[in-house]
N, C-alpha and C positions, 0 to 999 in steps of 0.2 A: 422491622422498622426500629432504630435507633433514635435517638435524642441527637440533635446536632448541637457539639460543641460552639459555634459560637454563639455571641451573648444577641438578645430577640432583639435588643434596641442599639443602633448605632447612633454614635453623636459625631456630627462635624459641623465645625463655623458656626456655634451656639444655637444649632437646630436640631431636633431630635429627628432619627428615623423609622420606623419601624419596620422590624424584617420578620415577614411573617412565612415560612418554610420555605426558609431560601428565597423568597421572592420578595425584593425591594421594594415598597411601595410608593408612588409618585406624592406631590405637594399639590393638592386641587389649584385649579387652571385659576387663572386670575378673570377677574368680569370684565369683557372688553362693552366699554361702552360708546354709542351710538349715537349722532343728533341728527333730529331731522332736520331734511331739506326742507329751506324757507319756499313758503308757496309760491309759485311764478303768477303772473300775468295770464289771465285767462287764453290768451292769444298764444304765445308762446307753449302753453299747458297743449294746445292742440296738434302743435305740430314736432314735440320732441315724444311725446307718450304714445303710446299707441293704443289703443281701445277695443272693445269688444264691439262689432258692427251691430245694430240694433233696427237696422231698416228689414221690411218685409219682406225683399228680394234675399237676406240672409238667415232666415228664418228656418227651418227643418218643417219639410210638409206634412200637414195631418195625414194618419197614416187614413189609406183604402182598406176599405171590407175586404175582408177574407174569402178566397173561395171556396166552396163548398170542398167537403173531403171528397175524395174520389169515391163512387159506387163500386160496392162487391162488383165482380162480372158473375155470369154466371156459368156453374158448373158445364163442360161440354160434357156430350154424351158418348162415352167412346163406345160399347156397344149396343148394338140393336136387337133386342131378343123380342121384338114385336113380331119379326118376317113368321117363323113357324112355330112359334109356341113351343112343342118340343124342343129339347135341343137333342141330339143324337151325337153318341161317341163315337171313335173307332175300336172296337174290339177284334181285338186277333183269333184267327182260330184254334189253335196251341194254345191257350189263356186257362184252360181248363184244366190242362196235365200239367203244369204246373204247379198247382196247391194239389192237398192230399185229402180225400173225401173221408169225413168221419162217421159212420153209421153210430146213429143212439140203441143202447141199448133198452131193450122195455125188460123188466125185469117182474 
């Protein structure tokens, strides 16, 4: 980053300006001023303006009670292990040669 040669303030037409990193800076905006409108005639006031309606047909209705939140359901039962108490597997008859028998030794 360098220093820039030119000078921070420029002068033209007996107004100063200042230039702050390259960037000209503007002359604040002038106040534009305002007058009010003289008040009309109440009659006339009714029918150029337009108004917020205030009758009870425009109203927003009280809200209703809430319904209740829905109930849990309840869980289904998918099986039934009442019918025989036992349950019973299928076992193959090969299922034994299979695995390999380890005798303990007593020593």
């Amino acid at each position: 980053m360098g220093f820039s040669e030119k000078p921070q303030v420029e002068e033209s037409d007996s107004t100063r300006k200042w230039v702050i990193a390259g960037i000209p800076s503007r002359a604040p905006l002038k106040p534009i001023f305002t007058t009010k409108e003289e008040e009309k005639d109440e009659e006339g006031d009714l029918e150029e303006c337009s108004t917020t309606p205030k009758g009870e047909e425009a109203k927003i209705p009280t809200t209703l009670k809430c319904p209740p939140a829905p109930r849990k359901r309840k869980p289904s039962l998918k099986c039934n292990y009442r019918g025989g108490g036992a349950r019973e597997f299928f076992t193959p008859p090969d299922l034994e040669t299979v695995f390999i028998r380890h005798v303990e030794r007593t020593s």
